[in-house]
Backbone as numpy.savetxt, mean C-alpha at the origin, in Angstrom:
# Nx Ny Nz CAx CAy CAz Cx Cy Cz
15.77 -1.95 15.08 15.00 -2.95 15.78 14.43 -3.93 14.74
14.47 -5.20 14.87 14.45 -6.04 14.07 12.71 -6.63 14.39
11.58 -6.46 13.46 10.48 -7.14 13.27 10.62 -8.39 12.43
9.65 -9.09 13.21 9.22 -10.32 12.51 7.97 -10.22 11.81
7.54 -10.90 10.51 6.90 -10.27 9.73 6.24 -9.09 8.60
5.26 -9.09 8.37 5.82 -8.46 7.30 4.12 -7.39 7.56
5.05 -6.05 7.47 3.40 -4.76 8.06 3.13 -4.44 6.58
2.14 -4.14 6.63 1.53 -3.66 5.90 0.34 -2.08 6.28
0.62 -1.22 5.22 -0.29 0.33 5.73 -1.05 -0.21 4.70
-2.60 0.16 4.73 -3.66 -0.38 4.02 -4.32 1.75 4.14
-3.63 2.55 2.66 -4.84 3.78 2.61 -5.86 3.59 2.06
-6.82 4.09 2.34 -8.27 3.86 2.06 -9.33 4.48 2.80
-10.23 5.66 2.07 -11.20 6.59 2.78 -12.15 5.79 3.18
-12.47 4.30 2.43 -13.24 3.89 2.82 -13.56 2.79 4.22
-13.97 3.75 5.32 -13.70 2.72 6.84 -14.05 1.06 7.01
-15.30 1.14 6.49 -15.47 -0.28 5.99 -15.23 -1.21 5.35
-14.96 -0.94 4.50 -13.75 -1.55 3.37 -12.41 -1.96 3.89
-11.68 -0.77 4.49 -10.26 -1.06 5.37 -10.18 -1.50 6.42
-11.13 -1.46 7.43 -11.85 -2.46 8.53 -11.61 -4.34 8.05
-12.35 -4.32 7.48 -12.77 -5.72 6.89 -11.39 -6.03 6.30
-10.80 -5.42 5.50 -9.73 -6.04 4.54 -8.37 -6.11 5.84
-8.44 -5.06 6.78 -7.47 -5.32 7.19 -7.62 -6.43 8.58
-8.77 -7.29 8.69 -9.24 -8.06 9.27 -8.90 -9.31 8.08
-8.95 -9.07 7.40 -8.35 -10.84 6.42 -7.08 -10.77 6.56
-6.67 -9.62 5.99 -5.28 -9.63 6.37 -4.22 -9.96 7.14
-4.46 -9.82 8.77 -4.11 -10.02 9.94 -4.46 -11.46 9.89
-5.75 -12.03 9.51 -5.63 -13.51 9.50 -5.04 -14.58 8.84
-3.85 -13.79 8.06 -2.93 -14.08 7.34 -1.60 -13.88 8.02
-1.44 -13.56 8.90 -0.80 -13.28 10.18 0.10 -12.25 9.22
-0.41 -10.85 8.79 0.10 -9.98 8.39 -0.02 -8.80 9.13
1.18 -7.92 9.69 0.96 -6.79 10.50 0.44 -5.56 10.06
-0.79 -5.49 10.35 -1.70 -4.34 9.61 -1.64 -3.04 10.18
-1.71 -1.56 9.33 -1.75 -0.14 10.56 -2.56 0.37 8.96
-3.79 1.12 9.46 -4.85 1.86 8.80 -4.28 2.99 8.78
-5.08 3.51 7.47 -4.64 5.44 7.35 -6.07 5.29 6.95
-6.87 6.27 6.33 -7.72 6.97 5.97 -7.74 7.92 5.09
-6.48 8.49 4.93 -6.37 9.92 3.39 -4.65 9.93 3.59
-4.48 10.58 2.44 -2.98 10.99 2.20 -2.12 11.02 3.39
-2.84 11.95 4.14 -1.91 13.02 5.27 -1.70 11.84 6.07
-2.69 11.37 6.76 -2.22 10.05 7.47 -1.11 9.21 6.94
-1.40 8.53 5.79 -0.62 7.39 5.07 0.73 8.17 5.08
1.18 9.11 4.71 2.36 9.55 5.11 3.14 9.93 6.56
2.29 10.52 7.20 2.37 10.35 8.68 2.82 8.77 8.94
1.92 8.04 8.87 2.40 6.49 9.80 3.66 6.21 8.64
3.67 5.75 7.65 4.85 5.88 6.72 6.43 6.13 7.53
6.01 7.60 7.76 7.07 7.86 8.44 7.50 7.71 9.77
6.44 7.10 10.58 6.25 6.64 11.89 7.06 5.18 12.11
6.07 4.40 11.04 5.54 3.03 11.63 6.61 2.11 10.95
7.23 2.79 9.66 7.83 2.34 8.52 7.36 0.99 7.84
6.57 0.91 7.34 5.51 -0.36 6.43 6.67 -1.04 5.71
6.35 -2.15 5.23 7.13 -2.67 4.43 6.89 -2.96 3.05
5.21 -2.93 2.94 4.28 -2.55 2.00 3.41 -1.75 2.05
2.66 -0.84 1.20 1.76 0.35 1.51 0.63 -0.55 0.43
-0.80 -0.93 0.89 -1.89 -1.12 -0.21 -2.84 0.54 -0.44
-2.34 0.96 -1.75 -2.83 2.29 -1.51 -4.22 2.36 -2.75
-5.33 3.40 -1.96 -6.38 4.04 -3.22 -5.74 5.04 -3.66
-5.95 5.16 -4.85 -6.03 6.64 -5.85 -7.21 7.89 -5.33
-8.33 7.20 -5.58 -9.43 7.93 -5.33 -9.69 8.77 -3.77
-9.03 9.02 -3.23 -9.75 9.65 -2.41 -9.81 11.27 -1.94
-10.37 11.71 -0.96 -10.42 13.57 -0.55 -9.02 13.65 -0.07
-8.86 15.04 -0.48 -7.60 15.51 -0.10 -6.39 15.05 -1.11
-5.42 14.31 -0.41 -4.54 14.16 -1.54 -4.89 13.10 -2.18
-4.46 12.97 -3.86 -4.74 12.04 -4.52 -3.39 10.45 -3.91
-3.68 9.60 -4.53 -3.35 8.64 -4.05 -1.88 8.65 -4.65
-1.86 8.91 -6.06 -0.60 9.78 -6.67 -0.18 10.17 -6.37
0.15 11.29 -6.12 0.69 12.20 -4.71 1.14 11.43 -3.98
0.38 11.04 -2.99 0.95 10.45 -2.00 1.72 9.13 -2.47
1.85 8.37 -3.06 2.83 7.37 -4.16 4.09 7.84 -4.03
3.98 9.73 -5.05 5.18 10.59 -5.08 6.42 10.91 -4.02
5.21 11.15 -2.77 5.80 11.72 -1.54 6.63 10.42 -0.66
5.93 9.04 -0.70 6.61 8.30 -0.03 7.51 7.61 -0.76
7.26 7.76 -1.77 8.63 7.23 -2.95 10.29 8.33 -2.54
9.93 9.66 -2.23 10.75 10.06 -2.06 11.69 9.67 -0.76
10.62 9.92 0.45 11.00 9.32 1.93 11.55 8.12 2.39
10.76 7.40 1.60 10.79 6.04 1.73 10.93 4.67 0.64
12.17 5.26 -0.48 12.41 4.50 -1.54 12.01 3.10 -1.92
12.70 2.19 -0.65 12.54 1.24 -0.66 11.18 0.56 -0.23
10.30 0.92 0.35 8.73 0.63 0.71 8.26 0.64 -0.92
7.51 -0.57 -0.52 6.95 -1.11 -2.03 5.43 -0.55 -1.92
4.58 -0.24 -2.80 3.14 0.43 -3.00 3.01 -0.29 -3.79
1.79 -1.07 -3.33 0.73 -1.49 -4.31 -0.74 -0.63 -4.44
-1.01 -0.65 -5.69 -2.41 0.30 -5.75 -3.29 -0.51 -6.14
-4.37 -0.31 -4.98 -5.72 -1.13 -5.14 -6.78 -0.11 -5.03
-7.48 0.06 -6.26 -8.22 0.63 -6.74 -9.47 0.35 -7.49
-10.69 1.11 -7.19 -11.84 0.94 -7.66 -12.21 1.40 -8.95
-11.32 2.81 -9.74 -11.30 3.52 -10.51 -10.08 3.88 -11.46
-9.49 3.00 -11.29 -7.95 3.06 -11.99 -7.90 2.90 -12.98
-7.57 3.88 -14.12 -7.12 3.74 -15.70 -5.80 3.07 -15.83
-5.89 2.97 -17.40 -4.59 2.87 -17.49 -3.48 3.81 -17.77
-3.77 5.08 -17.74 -3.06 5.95 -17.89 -2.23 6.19 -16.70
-3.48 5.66 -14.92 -2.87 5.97 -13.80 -1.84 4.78 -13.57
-2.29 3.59 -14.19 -1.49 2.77 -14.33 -0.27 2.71 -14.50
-0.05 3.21 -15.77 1.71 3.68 -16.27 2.12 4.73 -15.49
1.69 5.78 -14.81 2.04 6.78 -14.06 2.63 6.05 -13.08
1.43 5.30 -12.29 2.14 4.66 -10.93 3.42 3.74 -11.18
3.79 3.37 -12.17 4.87 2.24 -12.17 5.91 3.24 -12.50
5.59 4.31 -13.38 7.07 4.75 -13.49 7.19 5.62 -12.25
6.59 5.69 -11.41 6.56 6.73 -10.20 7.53 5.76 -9.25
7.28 4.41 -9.29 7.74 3.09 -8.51 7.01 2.24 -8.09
5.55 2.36 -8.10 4.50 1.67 -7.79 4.92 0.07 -8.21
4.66 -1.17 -7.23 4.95 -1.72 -7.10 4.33 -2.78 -8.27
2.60 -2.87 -7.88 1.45 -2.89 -8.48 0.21 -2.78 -8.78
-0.37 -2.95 -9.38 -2.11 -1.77 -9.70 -2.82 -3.51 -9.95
-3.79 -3.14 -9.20 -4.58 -3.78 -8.59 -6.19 -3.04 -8.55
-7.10 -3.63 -9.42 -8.40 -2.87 -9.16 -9.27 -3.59 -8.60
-10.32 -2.75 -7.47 -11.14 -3.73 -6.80 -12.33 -4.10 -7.35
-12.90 -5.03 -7.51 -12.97 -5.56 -6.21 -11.56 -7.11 -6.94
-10.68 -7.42 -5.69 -9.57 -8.47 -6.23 -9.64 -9.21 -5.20
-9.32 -10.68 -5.16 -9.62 -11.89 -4.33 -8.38 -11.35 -3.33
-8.43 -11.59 -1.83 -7.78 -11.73 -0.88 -6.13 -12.51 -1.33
-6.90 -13.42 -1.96 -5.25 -14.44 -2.36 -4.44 -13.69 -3.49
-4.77 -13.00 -3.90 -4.49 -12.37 -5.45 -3.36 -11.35 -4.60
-4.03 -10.52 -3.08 -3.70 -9.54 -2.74 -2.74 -9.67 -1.88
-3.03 -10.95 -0.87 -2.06 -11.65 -0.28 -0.55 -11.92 -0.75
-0.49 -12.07 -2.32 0.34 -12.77 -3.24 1.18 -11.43 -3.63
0.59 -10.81 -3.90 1.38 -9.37 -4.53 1.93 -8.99 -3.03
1.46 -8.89 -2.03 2.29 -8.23 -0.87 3.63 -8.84 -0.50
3.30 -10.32 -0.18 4.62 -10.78 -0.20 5.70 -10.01 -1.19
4.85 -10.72 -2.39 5.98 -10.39 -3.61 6.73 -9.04 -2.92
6.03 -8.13 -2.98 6.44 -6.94 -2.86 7.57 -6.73 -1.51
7.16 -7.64 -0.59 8.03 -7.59 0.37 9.41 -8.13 0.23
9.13 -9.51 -1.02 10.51 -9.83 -0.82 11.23 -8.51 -1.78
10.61 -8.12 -2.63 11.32 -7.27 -3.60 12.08 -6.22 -2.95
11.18 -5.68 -1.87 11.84 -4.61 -0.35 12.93 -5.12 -0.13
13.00 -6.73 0.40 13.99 -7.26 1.20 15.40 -7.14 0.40
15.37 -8.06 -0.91 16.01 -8.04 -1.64 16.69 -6.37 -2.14
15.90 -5.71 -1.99 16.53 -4.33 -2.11 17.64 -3.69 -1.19
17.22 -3.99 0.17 17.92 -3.36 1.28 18.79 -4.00 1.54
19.32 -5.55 0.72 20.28 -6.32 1.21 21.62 -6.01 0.82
């Protein structure tokens, strides 16, 4: 089934934070679906099929790593960007050689974030072609 536009999964424990962001987002006429922790973000992943994932590191349950790992496997071609409050650079190089798209720490301007998703989408597109 063929969508127009471009979804985006936004993980993030934090409700308010992913509320709000995924409210700019959409006013970017970007198709937004919330998770809340690992288990979710993989769940819709495999549901909803994103075309970009904006993922935290930090949160309960599974690390954001992990879950990076797990949908890298499922879902090769889905691009992850990591937007993060607490991100080294050690998690840094982890996430890219894992496939991570790009690392991103918050707090980052809407346009900054806007800009990397595309990117990331065409990089998807260009992949599956």
């Amino acid at each position: 089934m063929e969508r127009e536009g471009i979804t985006v999964l936004l993980v993030d424990d934090e409700v308010a934070f992913t509320r709000t962001l995924a409210q700019r987002l959409m006013m970017r006429d970007l198709r937004v679906i919330i998770a809340h922790d690992g288990e979710q973000a993989l769940s819709k992943t495999q549901k909803e099929e994103p075309d970009v994932i904006v993922l935290d590191l930090n949160m309960p349950g599974m690390h954001g790593m992990d879950v990076l790992r797990e949908i890298k496997k499922v879902c090769p071609d889905t691009q992850v960007i990591i937007l993060t409050g607490h991100g080294t650079d050690k998690e840094e190089e982890e996430a890219t050689k894992l496939g991570g798209f790009w690392f991103l720490k918050k707090p980052t301007d809407i346009e900054t974030l806007e800009d990397k998703i595309k990117a990331a989408f065409k990089e998807k597109t260009a992949r599956t072609m």
